[in-house]
MARFI-986575 format. One record per atom (N, C-alpha, C, O): residue number from 0; residue in three letters; z, y, x. Coordinates in steps of 0.2 Angstrom, whole numbers, plus 5000, padded with zeros to 4 digits. Last residue first. Layout:
N
+-----+-----+------+-------+------+
!   n ! res !   up ! north ! east !
+-----+-----+------+-------+------+
! NUM ! ala !    Z !     Y !    X !
...
+-----+-----+------+-------+------+
END
This chain:
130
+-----+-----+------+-------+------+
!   n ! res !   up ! north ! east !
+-----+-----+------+-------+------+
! 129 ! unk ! 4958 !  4867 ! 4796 !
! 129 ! unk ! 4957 !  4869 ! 4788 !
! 129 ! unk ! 4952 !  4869 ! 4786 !
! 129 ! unk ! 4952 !  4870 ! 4780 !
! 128 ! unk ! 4954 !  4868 ! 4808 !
! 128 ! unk ! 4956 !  4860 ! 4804 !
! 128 ! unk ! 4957 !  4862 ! 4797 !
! 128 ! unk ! 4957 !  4858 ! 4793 !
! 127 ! unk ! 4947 !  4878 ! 4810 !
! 127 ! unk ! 4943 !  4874 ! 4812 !
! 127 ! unk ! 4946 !  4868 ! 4805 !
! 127 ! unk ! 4943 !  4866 ! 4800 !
! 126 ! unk ! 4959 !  4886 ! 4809 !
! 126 ! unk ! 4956 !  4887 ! 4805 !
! 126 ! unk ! 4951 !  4882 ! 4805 !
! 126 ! unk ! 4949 !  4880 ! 4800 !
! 125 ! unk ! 4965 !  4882 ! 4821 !
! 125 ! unk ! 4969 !  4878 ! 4816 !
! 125 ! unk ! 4964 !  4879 ! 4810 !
! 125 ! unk ! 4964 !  4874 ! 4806 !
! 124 ! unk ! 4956 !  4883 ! 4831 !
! 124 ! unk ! 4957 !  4878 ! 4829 !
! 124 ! unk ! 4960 !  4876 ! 4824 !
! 124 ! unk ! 4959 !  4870 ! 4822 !
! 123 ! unk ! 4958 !  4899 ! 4831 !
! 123 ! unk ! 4951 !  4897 ! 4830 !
! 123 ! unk ! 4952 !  4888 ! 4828 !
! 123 ! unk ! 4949 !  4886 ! 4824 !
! 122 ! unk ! 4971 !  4898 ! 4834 !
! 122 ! unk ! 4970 !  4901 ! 4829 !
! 122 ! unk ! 4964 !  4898 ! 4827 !
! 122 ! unk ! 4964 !  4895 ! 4821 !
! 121 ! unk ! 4968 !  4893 ! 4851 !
! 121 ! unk ! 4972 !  4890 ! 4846 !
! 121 ! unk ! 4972 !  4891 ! 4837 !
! 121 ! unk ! 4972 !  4886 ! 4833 !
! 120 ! unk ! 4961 !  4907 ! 4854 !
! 120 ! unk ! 4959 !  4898 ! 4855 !
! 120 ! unk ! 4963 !  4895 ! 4848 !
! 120 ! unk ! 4961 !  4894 ! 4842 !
! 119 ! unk ! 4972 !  4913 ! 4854 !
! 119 ! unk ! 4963 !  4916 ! 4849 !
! 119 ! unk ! 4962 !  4909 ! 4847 !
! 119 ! unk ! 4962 !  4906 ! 4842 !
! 118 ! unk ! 4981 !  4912 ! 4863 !
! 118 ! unk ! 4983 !  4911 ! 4854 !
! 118 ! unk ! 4978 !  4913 ! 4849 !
! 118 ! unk ! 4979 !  4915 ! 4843 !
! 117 ! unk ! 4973 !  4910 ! 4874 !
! 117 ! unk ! 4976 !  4904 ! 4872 !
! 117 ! unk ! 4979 !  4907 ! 4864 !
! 117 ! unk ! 4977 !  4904 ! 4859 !
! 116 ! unk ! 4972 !  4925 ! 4875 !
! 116 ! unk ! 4963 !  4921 ! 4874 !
! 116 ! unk ! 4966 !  4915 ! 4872 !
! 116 ! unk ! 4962 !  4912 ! 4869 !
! 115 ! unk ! 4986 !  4929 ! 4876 !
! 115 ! unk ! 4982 !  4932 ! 4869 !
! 115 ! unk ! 4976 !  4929 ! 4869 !
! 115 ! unk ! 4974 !  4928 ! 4863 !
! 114 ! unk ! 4986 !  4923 ! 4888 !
! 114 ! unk ! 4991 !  4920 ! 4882 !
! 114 ! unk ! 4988 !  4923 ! 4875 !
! 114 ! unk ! 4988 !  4920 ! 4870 !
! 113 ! unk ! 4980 !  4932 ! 4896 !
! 113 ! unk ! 4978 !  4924 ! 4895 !
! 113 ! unk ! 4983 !  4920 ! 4890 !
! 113 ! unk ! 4983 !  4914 ! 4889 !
! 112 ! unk ! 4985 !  4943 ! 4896 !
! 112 ! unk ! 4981 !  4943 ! 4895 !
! 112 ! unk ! 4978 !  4935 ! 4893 !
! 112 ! unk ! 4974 !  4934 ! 4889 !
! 111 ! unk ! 4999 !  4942 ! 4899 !
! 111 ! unk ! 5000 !  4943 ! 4892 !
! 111 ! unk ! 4991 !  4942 ! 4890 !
! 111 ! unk ! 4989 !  4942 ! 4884 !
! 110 ! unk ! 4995 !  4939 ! 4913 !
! 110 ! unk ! 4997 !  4932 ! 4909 !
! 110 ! unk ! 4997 !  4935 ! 4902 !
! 110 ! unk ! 4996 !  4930 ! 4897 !
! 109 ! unk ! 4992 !  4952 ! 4917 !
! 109 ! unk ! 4984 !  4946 ! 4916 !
! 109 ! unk ! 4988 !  4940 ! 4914 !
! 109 ! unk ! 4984 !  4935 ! 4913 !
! 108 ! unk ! 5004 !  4959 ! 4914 !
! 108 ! unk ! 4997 !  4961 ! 4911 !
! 108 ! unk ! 4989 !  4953 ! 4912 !
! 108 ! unk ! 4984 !  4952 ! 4909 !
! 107 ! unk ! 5009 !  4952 ! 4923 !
! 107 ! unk ! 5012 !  4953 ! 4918 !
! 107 ! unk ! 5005 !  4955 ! 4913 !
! 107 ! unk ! 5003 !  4951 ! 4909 !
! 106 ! unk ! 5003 !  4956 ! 4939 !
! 106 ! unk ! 5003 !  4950 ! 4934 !
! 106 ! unk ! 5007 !  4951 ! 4928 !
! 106 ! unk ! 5011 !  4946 ! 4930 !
! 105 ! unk ! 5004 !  4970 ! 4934 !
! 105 ! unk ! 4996 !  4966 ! 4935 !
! 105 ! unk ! 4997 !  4959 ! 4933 !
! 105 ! unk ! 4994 !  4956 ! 4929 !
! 104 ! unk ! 5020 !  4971 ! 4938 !
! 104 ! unk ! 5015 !  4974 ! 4930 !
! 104 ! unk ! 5008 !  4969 ! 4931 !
! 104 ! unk ! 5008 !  4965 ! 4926 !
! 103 ! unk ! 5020 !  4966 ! 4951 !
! 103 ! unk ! 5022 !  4964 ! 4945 !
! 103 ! unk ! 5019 !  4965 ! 4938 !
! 103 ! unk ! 5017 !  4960 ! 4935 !
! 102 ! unk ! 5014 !  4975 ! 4956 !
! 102 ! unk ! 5011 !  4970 ! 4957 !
! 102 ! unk ! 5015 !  4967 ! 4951 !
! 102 ! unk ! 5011 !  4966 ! 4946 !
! 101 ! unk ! 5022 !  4989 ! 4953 !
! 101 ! unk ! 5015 !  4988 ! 4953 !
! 101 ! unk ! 5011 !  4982 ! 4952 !
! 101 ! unk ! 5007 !  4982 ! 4947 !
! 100 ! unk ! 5032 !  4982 ! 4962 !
! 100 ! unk ! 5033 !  4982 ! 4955 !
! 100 ! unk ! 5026 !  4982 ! 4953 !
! 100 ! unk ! 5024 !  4976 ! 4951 !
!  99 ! unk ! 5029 !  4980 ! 4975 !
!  99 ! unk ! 5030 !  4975 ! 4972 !
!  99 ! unk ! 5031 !  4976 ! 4963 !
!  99 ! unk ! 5032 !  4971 ! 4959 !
!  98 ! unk ! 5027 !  4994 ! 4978 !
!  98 ! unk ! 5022 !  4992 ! 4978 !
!  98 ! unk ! 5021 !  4984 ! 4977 !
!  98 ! unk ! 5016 !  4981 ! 4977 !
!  97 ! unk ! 5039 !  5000 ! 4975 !
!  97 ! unk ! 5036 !  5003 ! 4971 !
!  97 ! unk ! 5030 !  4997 ! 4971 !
!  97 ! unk ! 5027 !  4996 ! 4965 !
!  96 ! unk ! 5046 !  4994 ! 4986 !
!  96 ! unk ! 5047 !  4993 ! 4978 !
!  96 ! unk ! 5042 !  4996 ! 4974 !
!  96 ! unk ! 5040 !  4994 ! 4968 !
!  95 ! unk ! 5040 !  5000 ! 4998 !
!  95 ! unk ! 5038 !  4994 ! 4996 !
!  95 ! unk ! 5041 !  4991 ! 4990 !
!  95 ! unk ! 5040 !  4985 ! 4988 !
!  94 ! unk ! 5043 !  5013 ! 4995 !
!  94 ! unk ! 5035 !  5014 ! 4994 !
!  94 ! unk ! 5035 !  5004 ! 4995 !
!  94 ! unk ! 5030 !  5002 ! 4993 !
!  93 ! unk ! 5057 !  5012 ! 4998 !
!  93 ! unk ! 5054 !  5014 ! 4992 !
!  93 ! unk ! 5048 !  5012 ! 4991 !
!  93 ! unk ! 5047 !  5008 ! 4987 !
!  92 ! unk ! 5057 !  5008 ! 5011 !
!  92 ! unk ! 5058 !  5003 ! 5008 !
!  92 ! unk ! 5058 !  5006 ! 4999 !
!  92 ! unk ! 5061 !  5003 ! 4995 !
!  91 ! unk ! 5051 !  5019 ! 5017 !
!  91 ! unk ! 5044 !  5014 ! 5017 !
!  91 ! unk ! 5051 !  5008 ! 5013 !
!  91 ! unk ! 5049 !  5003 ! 5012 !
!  90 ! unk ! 5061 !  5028 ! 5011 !
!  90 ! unk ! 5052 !  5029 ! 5010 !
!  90 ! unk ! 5050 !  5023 ! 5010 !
!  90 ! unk ! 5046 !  5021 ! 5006 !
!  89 ! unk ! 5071 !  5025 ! 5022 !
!  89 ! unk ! 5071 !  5024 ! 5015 !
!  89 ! unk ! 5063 !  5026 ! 5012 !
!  89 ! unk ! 5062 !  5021 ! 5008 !
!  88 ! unk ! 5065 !  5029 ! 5036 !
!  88 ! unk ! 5066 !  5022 ! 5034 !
!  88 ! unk ! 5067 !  5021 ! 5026 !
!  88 ! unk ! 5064 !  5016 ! 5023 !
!  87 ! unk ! 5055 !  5045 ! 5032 !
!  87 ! unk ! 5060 !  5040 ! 5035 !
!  87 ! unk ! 5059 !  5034 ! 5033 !
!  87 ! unk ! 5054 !  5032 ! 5030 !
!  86 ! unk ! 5044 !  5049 ! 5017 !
!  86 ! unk ! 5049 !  5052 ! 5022 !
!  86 ! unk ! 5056 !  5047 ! 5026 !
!  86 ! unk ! 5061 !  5045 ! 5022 !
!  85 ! unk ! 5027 !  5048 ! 5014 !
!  85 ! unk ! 5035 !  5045 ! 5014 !
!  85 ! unk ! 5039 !  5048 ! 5020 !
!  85 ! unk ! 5038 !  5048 ! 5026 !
!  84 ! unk ! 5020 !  5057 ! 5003 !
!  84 ! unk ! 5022 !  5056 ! 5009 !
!  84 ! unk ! 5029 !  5053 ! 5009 !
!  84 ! unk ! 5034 !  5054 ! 5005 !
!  83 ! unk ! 5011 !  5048 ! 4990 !
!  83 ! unk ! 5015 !  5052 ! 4992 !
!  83 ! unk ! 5018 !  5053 ! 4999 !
!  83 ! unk ! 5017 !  5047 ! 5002 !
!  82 ! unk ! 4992 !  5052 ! 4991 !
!  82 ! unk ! 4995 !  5046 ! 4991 !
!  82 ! unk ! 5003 !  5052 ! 4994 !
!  82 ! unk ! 5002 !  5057 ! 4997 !
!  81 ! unk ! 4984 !  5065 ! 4985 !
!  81 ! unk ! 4984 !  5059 ! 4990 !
!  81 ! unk ! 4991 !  5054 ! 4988 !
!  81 ! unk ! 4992 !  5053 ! 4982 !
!  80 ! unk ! 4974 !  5066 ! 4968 !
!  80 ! unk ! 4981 !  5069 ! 4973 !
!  80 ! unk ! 4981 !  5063 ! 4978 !
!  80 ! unk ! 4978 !  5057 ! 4977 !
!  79 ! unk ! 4960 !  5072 ! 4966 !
!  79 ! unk ! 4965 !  5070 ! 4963 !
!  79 ! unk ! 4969 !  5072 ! 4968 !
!  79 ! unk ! 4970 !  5077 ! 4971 !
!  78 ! unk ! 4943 !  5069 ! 4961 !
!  78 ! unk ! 4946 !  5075 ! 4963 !
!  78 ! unk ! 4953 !  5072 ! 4959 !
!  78 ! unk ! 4954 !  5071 ! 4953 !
!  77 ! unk ! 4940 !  5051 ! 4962 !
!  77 ! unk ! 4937 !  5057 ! 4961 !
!  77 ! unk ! 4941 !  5062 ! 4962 !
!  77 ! unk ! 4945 !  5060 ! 4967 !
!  76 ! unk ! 4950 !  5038 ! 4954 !
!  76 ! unk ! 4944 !  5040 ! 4959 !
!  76 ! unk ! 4941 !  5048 ! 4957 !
!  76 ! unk ! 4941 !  5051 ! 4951 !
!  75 ! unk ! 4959 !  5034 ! 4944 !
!  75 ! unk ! 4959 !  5034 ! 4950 !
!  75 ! unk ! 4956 !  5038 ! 4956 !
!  75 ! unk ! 4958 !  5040 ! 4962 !
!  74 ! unk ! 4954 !  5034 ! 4932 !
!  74 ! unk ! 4951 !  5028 ! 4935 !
!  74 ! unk ! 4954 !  5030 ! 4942 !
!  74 ! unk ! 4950 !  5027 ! 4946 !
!  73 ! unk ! 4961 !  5045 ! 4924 !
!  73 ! unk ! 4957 !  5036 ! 4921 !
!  73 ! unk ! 4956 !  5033 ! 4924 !
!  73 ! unk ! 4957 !  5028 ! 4922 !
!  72 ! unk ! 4961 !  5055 ! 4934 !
!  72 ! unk ! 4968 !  5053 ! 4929 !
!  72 ! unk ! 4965 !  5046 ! 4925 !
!  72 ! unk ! 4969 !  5041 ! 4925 !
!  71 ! unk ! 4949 !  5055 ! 4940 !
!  71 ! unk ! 4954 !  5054 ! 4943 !
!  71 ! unk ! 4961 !  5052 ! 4940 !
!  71 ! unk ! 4965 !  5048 ! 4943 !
!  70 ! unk ! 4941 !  5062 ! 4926 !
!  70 ! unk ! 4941 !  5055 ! 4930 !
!  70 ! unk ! 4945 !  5051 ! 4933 !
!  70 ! unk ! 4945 !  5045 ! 4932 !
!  69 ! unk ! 4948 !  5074 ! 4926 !
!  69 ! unk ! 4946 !  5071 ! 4920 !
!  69 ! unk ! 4947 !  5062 ! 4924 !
!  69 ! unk ! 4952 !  5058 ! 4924 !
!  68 ! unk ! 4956 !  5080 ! 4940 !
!  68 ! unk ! 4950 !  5078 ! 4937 !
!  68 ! unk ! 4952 !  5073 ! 4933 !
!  68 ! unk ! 4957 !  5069 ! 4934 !
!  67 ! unk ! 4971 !  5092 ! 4941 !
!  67 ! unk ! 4967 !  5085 ! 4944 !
!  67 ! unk ! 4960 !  5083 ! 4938 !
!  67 ! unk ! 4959 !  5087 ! 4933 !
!  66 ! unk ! 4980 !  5100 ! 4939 !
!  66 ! unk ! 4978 !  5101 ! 4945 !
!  66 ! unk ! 4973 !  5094 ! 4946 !
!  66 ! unk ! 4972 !  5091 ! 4951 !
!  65 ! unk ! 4986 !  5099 ! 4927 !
!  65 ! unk ! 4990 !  5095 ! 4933 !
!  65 ! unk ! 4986 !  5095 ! 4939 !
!  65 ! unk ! 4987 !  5091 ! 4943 !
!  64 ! unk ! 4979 !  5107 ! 4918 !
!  64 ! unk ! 4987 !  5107 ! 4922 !
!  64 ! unk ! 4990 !  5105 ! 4925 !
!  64 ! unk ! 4995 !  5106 ! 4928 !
!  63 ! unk ! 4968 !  5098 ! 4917 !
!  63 ! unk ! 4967 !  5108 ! 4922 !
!  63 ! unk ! 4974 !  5109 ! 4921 !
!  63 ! unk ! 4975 !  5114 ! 4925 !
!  62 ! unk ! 4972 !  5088 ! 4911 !
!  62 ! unk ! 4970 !  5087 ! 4918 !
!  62 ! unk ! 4969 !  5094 ! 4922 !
!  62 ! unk ! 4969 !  5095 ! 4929 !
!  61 ! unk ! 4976 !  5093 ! 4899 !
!  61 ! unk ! 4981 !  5088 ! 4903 !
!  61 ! unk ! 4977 !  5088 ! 4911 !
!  61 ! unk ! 4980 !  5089 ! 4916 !
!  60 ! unk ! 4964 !  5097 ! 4893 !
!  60 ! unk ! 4970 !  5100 ! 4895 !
!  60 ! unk ! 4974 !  5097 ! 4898 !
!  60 ! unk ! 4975 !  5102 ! 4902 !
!  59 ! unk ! 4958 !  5083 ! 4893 !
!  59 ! unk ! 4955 !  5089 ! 4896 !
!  59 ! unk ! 4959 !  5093 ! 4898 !
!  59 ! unk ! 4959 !  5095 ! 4904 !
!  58 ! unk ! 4966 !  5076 ! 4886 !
!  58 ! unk ! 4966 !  5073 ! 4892 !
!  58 ! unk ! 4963 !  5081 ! 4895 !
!  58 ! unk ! 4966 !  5084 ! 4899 !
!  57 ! unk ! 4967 !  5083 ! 4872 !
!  57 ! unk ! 4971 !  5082 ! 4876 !
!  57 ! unk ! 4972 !  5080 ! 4885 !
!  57 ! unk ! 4977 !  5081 ! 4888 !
!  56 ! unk ! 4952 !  5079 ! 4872 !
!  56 ! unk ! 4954 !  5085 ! 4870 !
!  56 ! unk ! 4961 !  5087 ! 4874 !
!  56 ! unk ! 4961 !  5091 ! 4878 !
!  55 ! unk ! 4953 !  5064 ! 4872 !
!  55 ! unk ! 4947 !  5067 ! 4875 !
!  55 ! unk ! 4951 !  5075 ! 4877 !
!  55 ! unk ! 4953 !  5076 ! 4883 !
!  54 ! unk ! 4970 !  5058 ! 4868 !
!  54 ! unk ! 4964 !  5058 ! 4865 !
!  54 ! unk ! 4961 !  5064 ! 4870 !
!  54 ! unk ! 4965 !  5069 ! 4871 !
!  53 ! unk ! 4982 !  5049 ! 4879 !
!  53 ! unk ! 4980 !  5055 ! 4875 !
!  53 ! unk ! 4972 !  5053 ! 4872 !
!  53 ! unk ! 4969 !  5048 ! 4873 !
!  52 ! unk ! 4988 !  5031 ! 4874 !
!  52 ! unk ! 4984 !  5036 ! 4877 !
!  52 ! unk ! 4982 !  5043 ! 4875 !
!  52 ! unk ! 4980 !  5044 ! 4869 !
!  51 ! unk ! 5003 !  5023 ! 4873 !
!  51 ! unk ! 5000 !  5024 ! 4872 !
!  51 ! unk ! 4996 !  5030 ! 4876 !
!  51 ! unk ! 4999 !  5034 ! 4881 !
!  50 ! unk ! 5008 !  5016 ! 4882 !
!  50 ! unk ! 5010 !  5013 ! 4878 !
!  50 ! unk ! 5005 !  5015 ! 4874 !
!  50 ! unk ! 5003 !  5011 ! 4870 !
!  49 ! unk ! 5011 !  5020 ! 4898 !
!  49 ! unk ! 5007 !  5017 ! 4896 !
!  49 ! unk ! 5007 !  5012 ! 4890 !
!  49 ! unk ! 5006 !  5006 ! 4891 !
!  48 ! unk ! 5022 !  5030 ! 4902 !
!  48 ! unk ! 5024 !  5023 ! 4902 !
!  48 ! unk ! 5017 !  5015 ! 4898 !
!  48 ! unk ! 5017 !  5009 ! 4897 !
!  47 ! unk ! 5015 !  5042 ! 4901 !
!  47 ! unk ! 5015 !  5041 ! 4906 !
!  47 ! unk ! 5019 !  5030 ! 4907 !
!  47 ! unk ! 5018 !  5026 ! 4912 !
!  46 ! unk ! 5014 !  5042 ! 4886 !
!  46 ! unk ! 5009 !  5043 ! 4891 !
!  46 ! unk ! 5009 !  5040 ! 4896 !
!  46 ! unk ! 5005 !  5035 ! 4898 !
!  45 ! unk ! 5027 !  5042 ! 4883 !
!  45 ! unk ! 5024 !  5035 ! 4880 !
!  45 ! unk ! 5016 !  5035 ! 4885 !
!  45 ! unk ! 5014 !  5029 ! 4887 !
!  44 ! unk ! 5032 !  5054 ! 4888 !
!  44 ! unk ! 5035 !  5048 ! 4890 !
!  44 ! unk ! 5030 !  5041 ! 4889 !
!  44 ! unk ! 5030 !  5036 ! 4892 !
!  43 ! unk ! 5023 !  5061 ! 4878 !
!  43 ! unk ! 5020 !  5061 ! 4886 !
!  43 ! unk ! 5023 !  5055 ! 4888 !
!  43 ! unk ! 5019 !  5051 ! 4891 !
!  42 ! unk ! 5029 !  5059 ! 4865 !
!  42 ! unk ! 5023 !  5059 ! 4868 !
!  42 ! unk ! 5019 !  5058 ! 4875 !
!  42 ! unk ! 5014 !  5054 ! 4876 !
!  41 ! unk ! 5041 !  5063 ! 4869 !
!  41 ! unk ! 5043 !  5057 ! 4869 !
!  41 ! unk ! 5032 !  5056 ! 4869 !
!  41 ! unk ! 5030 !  5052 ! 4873 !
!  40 ! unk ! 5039 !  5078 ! 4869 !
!  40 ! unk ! 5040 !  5074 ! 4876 !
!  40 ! unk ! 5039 !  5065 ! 4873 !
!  40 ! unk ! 5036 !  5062 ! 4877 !
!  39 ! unk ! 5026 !  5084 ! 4859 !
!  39 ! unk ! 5033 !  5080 ! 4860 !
!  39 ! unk ! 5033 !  5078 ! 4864 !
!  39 ! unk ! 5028 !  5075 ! 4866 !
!  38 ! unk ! 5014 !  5093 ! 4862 !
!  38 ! unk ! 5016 !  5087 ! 4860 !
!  38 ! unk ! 5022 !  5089 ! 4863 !
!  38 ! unk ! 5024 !  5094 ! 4867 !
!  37 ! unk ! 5008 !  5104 ! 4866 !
!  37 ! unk ! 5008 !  5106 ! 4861 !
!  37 ! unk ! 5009 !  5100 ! 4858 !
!  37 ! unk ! 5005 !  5099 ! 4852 !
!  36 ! unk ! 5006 !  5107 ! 4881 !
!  36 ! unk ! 5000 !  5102 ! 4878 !
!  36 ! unk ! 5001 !  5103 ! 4870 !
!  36 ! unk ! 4996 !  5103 ! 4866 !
!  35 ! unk ! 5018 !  5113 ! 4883 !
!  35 ! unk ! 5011 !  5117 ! 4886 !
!  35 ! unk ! 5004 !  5113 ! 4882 !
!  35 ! unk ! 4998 !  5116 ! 4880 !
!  34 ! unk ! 5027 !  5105 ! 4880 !
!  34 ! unk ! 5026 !  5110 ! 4877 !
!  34 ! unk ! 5020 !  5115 ! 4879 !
!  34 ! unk ! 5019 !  5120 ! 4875 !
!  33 ! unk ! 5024 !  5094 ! 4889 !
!  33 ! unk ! 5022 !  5093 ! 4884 !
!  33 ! unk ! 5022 !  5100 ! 4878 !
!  33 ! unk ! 5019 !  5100 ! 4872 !
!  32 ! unk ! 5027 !  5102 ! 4902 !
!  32 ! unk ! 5022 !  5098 ! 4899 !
!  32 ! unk ! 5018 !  5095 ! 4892 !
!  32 ! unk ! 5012 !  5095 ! 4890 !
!  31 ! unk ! 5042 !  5101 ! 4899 !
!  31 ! unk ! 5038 !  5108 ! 4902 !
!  31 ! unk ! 5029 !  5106 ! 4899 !
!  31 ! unk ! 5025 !  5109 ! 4895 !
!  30 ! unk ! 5046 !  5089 ! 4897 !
!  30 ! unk ! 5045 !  5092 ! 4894 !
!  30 ! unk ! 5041 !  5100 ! 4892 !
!  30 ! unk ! 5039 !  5103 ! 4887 !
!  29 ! unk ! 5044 !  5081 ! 4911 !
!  29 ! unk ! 5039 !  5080 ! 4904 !
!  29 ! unk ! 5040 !  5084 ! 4897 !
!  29 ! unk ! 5038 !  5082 ! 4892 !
!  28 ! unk ! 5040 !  5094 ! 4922 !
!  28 ! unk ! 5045 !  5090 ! 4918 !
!  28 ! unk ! 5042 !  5088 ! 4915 !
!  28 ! unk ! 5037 !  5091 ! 4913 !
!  27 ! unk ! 5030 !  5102 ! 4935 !
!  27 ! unk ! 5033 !  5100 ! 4930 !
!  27 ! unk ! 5037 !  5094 ! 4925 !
!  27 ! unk ! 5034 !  5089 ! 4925 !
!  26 ! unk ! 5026 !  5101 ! 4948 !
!  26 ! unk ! 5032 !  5103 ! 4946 !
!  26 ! unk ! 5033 !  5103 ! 4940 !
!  26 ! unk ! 5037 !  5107 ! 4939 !
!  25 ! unk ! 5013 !  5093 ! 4952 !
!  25 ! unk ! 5013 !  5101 ! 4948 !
!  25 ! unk ! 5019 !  5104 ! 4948 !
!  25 ! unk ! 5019 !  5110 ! 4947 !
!  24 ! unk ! 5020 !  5083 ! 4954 !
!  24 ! unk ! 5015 !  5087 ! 4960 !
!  24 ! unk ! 5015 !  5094 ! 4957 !
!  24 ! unk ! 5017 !  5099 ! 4960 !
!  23 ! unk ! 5022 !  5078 ! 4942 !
!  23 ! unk ! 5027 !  5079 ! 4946 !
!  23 ! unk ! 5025 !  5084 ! 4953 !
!  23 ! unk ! 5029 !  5088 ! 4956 !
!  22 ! unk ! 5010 !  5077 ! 4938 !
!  22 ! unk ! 5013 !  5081 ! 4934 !
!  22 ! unk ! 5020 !  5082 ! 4938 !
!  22 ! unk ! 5024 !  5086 ! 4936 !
!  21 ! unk ! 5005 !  5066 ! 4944 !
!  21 ! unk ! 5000 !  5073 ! 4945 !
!  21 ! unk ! 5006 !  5079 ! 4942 !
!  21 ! unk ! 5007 !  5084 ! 4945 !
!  20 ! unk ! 5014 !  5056 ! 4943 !
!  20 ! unk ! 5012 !  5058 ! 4950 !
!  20 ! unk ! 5009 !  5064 ! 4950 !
!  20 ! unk ! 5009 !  5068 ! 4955 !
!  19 ! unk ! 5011 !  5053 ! 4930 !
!  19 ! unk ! 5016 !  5056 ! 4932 !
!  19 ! unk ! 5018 !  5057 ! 4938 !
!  19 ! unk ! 5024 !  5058 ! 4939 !
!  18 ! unk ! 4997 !  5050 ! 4929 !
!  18 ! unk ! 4998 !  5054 ! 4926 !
!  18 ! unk ! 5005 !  5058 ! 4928 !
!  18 ! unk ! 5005 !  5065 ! 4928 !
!  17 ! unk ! 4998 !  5038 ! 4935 !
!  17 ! unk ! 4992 !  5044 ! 4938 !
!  17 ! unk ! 4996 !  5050 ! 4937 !
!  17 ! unk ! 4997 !  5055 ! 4941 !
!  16 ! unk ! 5002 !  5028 ! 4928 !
!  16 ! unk ! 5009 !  5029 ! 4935 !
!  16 ! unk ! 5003 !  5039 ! 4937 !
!  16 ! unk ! 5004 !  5045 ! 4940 !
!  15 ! unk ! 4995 !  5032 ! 4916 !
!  15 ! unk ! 5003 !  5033 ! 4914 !
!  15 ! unk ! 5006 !  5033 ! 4925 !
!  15 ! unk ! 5010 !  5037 ! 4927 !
!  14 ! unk ! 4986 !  5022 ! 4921 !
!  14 ! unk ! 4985 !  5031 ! 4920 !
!  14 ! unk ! 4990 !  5033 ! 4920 !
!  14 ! unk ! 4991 !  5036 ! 4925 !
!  13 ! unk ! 4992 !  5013 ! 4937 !
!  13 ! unk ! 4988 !  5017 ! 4929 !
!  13 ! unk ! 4988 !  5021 ! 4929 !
!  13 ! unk ! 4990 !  5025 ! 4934 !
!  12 ! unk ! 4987 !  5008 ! 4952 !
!  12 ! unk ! 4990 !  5014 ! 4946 !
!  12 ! unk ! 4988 !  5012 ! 4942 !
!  12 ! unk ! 4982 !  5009 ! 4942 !
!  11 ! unk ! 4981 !  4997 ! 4960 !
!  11 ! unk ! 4984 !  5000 ! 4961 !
!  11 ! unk ! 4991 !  5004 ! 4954 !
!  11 ! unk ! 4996 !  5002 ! 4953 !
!  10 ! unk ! 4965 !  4999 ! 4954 !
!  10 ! unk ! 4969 !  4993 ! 4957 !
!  10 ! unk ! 4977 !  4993 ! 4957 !
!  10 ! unk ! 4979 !  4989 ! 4953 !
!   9 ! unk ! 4962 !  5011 ! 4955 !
!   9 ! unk ! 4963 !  5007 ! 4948 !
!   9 ! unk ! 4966 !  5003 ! 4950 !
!   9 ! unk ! 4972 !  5002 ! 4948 !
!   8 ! unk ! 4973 !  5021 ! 4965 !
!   8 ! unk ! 4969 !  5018 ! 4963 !
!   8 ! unk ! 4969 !  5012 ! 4957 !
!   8 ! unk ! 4973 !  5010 ! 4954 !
!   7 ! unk ! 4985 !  5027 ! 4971 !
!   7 ! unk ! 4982 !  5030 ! 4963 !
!   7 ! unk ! 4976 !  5025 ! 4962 !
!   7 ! unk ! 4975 !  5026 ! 4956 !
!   6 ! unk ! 4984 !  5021 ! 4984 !
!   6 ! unk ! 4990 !  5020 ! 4981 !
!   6 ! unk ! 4988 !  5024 ! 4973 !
!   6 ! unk ! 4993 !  5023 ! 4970 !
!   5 ! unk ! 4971 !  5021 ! 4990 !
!   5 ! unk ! 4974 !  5014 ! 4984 !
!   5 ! unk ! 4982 !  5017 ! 4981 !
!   5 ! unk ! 4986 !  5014 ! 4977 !
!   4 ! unk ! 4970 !  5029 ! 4999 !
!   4 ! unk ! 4965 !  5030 ! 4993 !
!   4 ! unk ! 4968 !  5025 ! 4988 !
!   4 ! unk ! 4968 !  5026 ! 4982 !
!   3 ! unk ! 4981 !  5026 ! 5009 !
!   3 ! unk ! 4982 !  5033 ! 5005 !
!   3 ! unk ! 4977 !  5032 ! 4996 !
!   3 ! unk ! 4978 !  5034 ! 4991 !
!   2 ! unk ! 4987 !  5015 ! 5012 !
!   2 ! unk ! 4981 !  5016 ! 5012 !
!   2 ! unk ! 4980 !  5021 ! 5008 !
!   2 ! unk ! 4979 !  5019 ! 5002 !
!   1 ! unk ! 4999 !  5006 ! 5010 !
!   1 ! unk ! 5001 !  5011 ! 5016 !
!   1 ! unk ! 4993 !  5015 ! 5015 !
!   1 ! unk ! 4994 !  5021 ! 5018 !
!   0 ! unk ! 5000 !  4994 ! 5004 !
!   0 ! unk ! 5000 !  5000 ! 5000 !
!   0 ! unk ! 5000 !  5006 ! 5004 !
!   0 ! unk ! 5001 !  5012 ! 5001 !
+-----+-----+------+-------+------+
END
């Protein structure tokens, strides 16, 4: 995770981790932010925790306040923020929790993803045997 372009990368971030790295960079709070966007903080928490996503019009706002590209905030790539600098021996064992957590979420997201194509499957049989 030491490779500045991967640390916001798709690979790497979501939106929600992009999101609260851009708006921390800007210095602002998620509530500062959301009263500038004209949502509810509990809104932007849900943003940033990737529960749910702004809509087009919001994202465009959202992106010339926090100093970053449309693109950059979705996929990582394009006009954005470097990677954080890490300060001392506590940084690099921050920056390797952050970089097993990360990994953690991916696999949680690709087994919730293969248990929802096993309870399609399944579904599709019982209706079969009906």
């Amino acid at each position: 995770m030491n490779d500045e372009k991967d640390w916001y990368g798709p690979e790497s971030a979501t939106f929600g981790d992009r999101l609260a790295g851009a708006r921390e960079a800007a210095g602002m709070t998620q509530a500062e932010l959301a009263r500038r966007l004209g949502v509810k903080k509990a809104t932007i928490a849900d943003w940033e925790n990737d529960l749910s996503e702004p809509r087009a019009n919001r994202l465009s706002m959202m992106a010339g306040m926090v100093n970053v590209s449309i693109m950059w905030l979705l996929t990582g790539e394009g006009e954005g923020m470097q990677a954080p600098v890490e300060e001392g021996e506590g940084g690099m064992e921050l920056s390797t929790a952050v970089a097993e957590l990360r990994a953690i979420r991916g696999e949680m997201r690709a087994s919730a993803e293969r248990a929802a194509r096993l309870e399609k499957k399944m579904r599709l049989m019982l209706e079969q045997k009906n």
